[in-house]
MIBA-307809 format. One record per residue (C-alpha): residue in one letter; x, y, z. Coordinates in Angstrom, 3 decimals, decimal comma. Example, Ala and Ser with C-alpha at 12.3 -4.5 7.8 and 13.67 -1.06 7.14 Angstrom:
BEGIN
+------+----------+----------+----------+
: rest :     east :    north :       up :
+------+----------+----------+----------+
:    A :   12,300 :   -4,500 :    7,800 :
:    S :   13,670 :   -1,060 :    7,140 :
+------+----------+----------+----------+
END
This chain:
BEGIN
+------+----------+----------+----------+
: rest :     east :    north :       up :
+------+----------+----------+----------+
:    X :  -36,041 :   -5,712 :    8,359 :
:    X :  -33,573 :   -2,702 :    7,322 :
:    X :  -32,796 :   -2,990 :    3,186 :
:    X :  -29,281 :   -4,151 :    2,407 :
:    X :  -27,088 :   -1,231 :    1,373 :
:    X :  -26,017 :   -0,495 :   -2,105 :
:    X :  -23,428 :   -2,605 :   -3,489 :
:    X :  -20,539 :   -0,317 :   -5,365 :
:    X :  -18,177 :   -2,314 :   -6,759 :
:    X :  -15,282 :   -1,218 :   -7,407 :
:    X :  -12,091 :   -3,097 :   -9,951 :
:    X :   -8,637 :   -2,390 :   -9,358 :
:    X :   -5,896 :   -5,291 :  -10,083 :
:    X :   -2,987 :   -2,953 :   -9,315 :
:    X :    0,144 :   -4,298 :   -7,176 :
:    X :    0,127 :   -3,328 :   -3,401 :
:    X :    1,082 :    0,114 :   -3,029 :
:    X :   -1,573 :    1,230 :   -6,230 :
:    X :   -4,403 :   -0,083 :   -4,737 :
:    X :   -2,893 :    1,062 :   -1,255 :
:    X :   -3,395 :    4,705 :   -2,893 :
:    X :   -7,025 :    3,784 :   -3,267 :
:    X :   -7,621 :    3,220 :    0,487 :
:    X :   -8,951 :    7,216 :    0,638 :
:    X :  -11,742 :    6,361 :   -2,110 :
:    X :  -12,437 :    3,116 :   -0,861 :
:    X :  -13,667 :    4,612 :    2,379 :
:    X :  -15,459 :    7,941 :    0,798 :
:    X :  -17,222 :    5,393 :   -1,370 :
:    X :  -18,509 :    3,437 :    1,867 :
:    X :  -20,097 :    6,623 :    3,221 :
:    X :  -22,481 :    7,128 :   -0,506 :
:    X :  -25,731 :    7,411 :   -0,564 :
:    X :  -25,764 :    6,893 :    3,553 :
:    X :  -23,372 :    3,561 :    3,410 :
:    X :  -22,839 :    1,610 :    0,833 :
:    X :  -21,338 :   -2,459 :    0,767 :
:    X :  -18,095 :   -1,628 :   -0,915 :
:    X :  -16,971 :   -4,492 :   -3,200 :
:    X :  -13,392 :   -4,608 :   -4,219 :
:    X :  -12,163 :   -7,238 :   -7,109 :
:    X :   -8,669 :   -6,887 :   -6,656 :
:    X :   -5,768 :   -9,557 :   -6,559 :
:    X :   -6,782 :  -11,778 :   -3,593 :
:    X :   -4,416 :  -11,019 :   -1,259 :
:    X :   -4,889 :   -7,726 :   -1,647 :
:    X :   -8,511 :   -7,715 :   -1,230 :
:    X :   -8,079 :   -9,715 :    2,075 :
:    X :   -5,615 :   -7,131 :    2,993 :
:    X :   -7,915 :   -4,581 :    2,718 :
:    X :  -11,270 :   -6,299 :    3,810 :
:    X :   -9,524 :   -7,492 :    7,079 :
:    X :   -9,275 :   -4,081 :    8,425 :
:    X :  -12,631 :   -3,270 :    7,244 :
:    X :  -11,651 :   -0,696 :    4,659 :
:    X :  -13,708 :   -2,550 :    1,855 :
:    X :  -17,177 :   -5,127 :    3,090 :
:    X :  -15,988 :   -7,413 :    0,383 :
:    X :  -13,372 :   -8,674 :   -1,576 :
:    X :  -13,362 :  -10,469 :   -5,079 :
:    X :  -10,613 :  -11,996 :   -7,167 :
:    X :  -10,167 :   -9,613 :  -10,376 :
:    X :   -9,397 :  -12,771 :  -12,299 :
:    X :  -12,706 :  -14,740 :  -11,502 :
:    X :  -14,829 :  -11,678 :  -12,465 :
:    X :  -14,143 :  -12,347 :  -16,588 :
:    X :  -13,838 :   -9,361 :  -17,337 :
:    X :  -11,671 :   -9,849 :  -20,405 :
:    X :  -14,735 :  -10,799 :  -22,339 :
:    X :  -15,563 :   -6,992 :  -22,405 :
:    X :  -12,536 :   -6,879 :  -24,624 :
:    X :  -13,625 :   -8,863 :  -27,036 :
:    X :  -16,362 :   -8,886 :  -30,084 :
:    X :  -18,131 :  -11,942 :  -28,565 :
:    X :  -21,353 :  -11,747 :  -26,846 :
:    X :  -20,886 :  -10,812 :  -22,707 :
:    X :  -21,550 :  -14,061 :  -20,646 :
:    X :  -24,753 :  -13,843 :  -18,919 :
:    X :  -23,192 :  -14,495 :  -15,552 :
:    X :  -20,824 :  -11,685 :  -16,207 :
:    X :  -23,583 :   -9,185 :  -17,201 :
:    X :  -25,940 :  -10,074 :  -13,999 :
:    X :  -22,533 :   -9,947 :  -11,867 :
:    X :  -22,402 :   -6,056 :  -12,968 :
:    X :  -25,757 :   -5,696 :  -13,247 :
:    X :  -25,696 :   -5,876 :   -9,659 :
:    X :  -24,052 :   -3,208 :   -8,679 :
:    X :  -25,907 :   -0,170 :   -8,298 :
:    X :  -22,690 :    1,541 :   -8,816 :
:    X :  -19,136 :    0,595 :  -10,368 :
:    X :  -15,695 :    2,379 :  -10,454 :
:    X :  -13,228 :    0,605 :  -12,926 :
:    X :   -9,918 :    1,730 :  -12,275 :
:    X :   -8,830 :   -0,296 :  -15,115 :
:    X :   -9,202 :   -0,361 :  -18,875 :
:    X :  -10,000 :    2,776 :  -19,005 :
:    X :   -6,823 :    3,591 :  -22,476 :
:    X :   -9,034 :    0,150 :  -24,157 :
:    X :  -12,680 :    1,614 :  -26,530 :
:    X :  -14,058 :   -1,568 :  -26,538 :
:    X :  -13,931 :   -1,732 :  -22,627 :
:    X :  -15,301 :    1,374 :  -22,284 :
:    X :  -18,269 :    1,182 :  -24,440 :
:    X :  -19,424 :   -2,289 :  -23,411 :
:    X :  -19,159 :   -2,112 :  -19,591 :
:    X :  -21,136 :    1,298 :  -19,621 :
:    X :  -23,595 :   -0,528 :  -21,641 :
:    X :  -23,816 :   -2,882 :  -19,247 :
:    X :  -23,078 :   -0,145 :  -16,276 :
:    X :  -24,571 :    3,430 :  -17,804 :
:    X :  -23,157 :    5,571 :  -14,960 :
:    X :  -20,015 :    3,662 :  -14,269 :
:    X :  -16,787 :    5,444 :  -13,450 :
:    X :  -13,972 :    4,588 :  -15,646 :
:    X :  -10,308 :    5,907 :  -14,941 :
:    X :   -6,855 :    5,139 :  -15,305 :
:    X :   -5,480 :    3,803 :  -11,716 :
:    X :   -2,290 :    6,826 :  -12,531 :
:    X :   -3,402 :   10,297 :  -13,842 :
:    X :   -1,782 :   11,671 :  -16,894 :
:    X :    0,740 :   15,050 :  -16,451 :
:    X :   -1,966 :   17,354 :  -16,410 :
:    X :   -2,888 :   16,131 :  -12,648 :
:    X :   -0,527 :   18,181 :  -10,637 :
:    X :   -1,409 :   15,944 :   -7,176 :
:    X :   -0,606 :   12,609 :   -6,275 :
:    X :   -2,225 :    9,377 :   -7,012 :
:    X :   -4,895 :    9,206 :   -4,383 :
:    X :   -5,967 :   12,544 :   -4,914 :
:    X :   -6,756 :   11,658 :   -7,955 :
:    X :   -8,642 :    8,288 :   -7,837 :
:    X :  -10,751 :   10,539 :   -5,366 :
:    X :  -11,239 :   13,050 :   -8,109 :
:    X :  -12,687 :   10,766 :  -10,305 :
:    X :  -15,134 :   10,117 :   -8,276 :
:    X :  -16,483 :   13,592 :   -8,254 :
:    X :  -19,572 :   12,936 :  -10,546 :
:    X :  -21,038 :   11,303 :   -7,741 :
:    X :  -20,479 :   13,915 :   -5,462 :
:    X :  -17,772 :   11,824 :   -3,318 :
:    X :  -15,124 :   13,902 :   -1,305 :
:    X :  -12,072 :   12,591 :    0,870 :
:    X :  -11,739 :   14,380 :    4,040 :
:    X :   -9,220 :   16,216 :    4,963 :
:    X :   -7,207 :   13,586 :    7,485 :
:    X :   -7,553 :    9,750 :    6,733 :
:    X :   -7,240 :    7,269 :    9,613 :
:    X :   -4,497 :    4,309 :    9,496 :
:    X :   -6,007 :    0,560 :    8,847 :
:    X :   -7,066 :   -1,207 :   11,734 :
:    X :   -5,630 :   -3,900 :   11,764 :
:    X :   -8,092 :   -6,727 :   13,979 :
:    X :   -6,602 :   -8,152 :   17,185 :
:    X :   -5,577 :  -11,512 :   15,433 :
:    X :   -3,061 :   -9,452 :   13,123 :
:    X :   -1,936 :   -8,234 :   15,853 :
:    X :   -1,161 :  -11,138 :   17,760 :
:    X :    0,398 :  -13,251 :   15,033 :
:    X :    2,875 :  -10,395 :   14,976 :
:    X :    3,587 :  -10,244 :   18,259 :
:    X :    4,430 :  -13,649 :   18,443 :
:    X :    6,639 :  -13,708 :   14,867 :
:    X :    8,483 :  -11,045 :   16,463 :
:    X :    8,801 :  -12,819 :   19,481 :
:    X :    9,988 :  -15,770 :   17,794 :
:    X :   12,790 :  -13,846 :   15,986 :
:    X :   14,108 :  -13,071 :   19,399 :
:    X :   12,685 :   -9,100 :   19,683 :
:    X :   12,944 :   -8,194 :   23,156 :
:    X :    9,485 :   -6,177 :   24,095 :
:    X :   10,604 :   -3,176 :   26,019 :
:    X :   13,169 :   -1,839 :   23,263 :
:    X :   11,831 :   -0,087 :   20,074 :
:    X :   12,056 :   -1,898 :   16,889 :
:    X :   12,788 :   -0,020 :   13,367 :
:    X :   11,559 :   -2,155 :   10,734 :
:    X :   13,489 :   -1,927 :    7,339 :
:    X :   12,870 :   -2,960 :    3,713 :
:    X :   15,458 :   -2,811 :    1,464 :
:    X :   13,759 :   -3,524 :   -2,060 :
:    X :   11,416 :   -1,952 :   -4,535 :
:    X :    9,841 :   -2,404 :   -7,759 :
:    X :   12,863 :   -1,767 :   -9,906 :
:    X :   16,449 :   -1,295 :   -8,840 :
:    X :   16,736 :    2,663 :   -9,895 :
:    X :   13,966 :    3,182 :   -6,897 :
:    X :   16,315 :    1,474 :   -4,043 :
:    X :   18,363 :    2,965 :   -1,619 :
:    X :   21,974 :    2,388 :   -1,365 :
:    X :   22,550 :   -0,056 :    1,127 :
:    X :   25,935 :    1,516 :    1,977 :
:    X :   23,512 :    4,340 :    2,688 :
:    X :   21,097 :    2,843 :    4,597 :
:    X :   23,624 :    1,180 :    6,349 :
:    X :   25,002 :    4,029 :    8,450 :
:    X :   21,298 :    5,375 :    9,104 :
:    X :   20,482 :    1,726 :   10,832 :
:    X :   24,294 :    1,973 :   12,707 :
:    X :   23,359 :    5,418 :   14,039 :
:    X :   19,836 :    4,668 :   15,243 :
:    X :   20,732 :    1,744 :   17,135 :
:    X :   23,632 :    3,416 :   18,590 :
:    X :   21,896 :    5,780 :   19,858 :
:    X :   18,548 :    4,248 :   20,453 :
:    X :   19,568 :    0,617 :   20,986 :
:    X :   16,955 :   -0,541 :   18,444 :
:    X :   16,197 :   -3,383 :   17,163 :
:    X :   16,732 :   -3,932 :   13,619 :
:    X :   13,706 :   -6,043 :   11,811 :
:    X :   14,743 :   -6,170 :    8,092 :
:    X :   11,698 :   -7,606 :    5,808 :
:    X :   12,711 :   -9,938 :    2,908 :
:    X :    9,666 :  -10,772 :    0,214 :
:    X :   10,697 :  -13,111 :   -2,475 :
:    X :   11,943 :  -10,366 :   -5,052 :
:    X :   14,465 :   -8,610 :   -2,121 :
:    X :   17,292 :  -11,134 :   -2,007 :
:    X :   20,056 :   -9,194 :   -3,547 :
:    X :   19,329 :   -6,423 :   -2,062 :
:    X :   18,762 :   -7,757 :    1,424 :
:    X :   22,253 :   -9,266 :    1,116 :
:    X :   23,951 :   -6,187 :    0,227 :
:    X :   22,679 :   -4,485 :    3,204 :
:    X :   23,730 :   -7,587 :    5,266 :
:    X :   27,263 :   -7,124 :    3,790 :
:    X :   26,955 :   -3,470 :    4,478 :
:    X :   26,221 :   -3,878 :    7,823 :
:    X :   29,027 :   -6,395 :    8,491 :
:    X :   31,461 :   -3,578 :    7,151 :
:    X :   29,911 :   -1,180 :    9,923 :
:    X :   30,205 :   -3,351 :   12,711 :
:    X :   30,725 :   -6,945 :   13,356 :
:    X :   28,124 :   -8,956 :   15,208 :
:    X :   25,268 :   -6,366 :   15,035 :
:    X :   22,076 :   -8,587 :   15,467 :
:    X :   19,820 :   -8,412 :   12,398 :
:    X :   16,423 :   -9,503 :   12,797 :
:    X :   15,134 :  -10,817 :    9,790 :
:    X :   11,644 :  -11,042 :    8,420 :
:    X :   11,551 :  -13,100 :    5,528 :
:    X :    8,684 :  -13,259 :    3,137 :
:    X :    5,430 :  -13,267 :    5,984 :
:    X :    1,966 :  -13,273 :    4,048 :
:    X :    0,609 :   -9,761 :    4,108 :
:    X :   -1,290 :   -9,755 :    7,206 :
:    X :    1,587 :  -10,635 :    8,910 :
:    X :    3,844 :   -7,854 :    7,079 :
:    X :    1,135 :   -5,523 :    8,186 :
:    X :    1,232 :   -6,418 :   12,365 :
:    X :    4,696 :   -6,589 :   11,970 :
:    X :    5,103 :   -2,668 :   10,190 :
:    X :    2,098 :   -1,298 :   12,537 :
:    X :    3,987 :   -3,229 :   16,254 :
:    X :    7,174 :   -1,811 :   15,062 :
:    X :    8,273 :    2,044 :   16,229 :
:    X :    9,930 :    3,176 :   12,965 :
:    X :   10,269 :    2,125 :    9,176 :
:    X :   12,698 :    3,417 :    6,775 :
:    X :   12,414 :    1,948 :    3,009 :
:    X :   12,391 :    2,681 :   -0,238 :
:    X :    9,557 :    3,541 :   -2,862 :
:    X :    7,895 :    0,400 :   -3,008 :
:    X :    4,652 :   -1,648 :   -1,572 :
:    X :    5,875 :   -2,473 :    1,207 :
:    X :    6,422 :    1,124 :    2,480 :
:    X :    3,401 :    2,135 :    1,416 :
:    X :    1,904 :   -0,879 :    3,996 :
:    X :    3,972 :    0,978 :    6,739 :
:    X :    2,486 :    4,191 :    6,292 :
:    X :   -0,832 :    3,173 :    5,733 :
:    X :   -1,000 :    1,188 :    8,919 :
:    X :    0,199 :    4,365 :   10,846 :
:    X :    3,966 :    3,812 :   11,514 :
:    X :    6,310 :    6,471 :   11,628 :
:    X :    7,957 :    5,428 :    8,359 :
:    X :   10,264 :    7,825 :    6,388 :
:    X :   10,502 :    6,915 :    2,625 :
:    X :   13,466 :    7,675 :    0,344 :
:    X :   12,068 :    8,656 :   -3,253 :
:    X :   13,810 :    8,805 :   -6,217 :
:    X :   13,013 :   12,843 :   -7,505 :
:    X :   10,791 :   11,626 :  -10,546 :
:    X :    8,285 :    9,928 :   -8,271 :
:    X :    8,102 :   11,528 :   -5,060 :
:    X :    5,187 :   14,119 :   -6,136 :
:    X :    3,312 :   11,599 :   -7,496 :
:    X :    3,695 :    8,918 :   -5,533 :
:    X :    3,629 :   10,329 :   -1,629 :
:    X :    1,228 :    8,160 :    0,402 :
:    X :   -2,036 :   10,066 :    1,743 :
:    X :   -0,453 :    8,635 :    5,869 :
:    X :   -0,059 :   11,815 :    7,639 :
:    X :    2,377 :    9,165 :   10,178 :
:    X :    4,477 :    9,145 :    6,778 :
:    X :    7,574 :   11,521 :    6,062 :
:    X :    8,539 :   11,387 :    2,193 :
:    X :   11,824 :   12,247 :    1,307 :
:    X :   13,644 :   12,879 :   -1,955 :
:    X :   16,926 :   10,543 :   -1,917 :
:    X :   20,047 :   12,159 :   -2,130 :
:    X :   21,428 :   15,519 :   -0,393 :
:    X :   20,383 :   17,676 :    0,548 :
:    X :   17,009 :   16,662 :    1,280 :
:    X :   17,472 :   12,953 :    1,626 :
:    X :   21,496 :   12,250 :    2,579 :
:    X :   22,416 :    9,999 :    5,469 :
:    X :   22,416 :   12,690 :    8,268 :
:    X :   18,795 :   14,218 :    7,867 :
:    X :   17,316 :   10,741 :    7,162 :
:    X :   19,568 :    9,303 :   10,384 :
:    X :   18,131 :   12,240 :   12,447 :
:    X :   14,578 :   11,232 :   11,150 :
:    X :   14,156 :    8,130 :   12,427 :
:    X :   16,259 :    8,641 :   15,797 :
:    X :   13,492 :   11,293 :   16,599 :
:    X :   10,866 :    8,522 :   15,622 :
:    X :   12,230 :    6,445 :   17,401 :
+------+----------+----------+----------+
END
């Protein structure tokens, strides 16, 4: 009987599009030491997001692991210790600004890797160039052209038939849209974004899919208003807050995405749609996702006005 792999596990509670940045490392980490079982504590539905397309073997929640024990002065639970123990290798990308961390998991861990999820200035690329780079002690490399999830067949068909059920007709393309982000400075103006969705279905005749999670509402209602001062009656498709799995069949199904800096953009470029994202200038370098299907723009002209983002998705389309 064959010996089980080596288990790395790796910690990362980021929000979607951080750990989305890890997806790179997460599969040169699989390859180690001639395959390893890739653990990933993570927020649950993140870890099922990224353990249903096989990028990690195994997800755990970040919560259940304890690891805020290591913080403190108190002795580390046994469980918790073993639990490590167990892992011939682990990457914390977390903790890594706290001492006390630090020391006591690499007493627990000796050759762990511990790193901030976001590099500091002095890391001129983005972010998932440089959770690869910490890596480098072990000798771990990303290669040169990463592959978009793959998503399995039931993904696939859940979408299929959500989209169906919004009333998408199958033979015409379908631009997806998010309207949100993280903060408000990151979004898009939805004046803005409503002339580049009036032009691509004009001349396309696209259907518009607009995703709504639960923190988009105002924005998704001034695009709607937007859109009603563009044209009357133009059919909207709306998405409104699917579970992640879902979001993910419906980005990878659909022809184009346009969005702003956010999660959800970064799940449409990692799944291999022909997304183009609007950045605000402060974030663009660091932030651009490692999808070569994935066209970052810098919001604003000349770069990122309405024409050259219009003409962007018309040709993806």
């Amino acid at each position: 009987m064959a010996p089980e792999p080596p288990e790395i596990l790796v910690i990362h509670p980021g929000a979607l599009g951080d750990v989305l940045q890890a997806v790179p490392a997460l599969r040169a980490l699989g390859r180690l030491d001639g395959g390893s079982h890739v653990t990933l504590a993570a927020q649950p539905r993140l870890g099922r997001l990224l353990a249903g397309p096989a990028v990690v073997d195994e997800a755990l929640s970040f919560d259940g692991l304890g690891l805020e024990r290591l913080f403190a002065d108190e002795a580390v639970p046994a469980a918790l210790a073993a639990r490590l123990g167990r892992a011939g290798r682990v990457v914390s990308w977390f903790g890594a600004s706290a001492e006390r961390y630090r020391e006591r998991l690499r007493a627990l861990v000796p050759s762990a890797v511990i790193a901030p999820p976001v590099p500091d200035n002095s890391f001129p690329g983005p972010v998932w160039q440089h959770l690869l780079a910490t890596l480098a002690p072990w000798g771990v490399a990303g290669p040169a052209h990463v592959m978009p999830l793959a998503l399995c067949e039931a993904w696939r068909v859940r979408a299929r038939d959500a989209l169906a059920g919004l009333g998408a007709e199958p033979e015409r393309p379908i631009l997806a849209v998010h309207t949100g982000s993280g903060a408000a400075w990151k979004r898009w103006p939805a004046v803005d974004l409503a002339q580049v969705i009036e032009r691509a279905a004009l001349e396309t005749r696209c259907q518009v899919v607009v995703h709504e999670g639960p923190a988009d509402h105002e924005p998704a209602v001034e695009l709607r208003d937007a859109l009603r001062g563009e044209r009357a009656g133009r059919k909207i498709l709306r998405l409104i807050e699917p579970d992640l799995p879902l979001l993910a069949g419906v980005l990878q199904t659909s022809t184009a995405f346009v969005g702003a800096d956010s999660g959800v953009s970064h799940l449409a470029a990692a799944v291999g749609t022909a997304a183009v994202i609007l950045f605000p200038p402060a974030t663009r370098e660091r932030w651009a996702p490692w999808s070569s299907t994935a066209l970052p723009l810098v919001a604003g002209a000349p770069e990122g006005n309405v024409d050259r983002v219009a003409e962007a998705i018309i040709t993806r389309l």
